[in-house]
N, C-alpha and C positions, 0 to 999 in steps of 0.2 A: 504494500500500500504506500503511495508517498505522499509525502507531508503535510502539499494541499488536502488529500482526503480526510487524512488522518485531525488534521484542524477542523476541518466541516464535519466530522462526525463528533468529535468532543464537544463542538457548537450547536451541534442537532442535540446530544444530550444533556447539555445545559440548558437551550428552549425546553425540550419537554419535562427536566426536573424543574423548571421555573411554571411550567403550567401545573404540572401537578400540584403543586406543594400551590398554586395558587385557588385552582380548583378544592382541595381538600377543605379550604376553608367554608365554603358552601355547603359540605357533607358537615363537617361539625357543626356549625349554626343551625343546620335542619335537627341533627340530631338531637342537638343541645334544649333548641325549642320543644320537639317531641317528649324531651323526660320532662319539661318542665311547663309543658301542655301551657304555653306561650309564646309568643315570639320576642325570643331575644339574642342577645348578641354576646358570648363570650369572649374573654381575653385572648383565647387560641384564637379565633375569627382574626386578631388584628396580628398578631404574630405569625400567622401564617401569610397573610396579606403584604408585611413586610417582605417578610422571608421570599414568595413567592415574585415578587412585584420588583424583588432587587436583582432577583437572579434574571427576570424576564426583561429585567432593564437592560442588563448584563448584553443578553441576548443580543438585545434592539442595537445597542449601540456596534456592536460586531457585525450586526445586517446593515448597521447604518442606516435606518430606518426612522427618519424623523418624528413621522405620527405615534408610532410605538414608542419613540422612547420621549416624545410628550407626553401621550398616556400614562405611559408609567411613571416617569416621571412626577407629575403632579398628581398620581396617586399615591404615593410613595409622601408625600405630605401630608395628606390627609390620615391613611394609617399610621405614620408616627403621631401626629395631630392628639388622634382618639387614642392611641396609646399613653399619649402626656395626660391626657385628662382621667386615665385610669391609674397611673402614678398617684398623680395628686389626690384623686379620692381616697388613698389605700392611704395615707401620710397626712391627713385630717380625719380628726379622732370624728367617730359619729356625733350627728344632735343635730339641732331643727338650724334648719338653711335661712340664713338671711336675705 
């Protein structure tokens, strides 16, 4: 195999580990909701969003794909974003919201 290939298939399997890993976060938020016959949004949802959205970013910029990696890009804001806001709630003691 040489080295172009061998680069384009390490790059195919970082695209599909960034989708996965960003995909799974919709399998837990369903599930999460299902135990908790709700809909709501665990910590894993934004970790995995990370996770998934950095590697997928990774991706994009290697495709060199502008739209993509604005996407991700500025989604990649947004889940650190709701991650800060999950910080902070865990580091203020409970009691009534002013």
């Amino acid at each position: 195999m040489d080295k172009l290939m061998e680069t384009e298939t390490i790059w195919l399997g970082v695209g599909l580990l960034g989708q996965a890993l960003f995909s799974a976060r919709f399998i837990i938020q369903w599930l999460h909701s299902e135990r908790m016959r709700k809909s709501v949004i665990p910590a894993a949802f934004w970790y995995f969003s990370v996770f998934g959205g950095a590697t997928l970013l990774a991706y994009a910029v290697y495709r060199r794909d502008p739209v993509f990696i604005i996407g991700q890009g500025l989604g990649l804001l947004v889940y650190f974003r709701n991650l800060q806001f999950l910080w902070r709630s865990r580091d203020t003691p409970a009691g009534p919201e002013s």
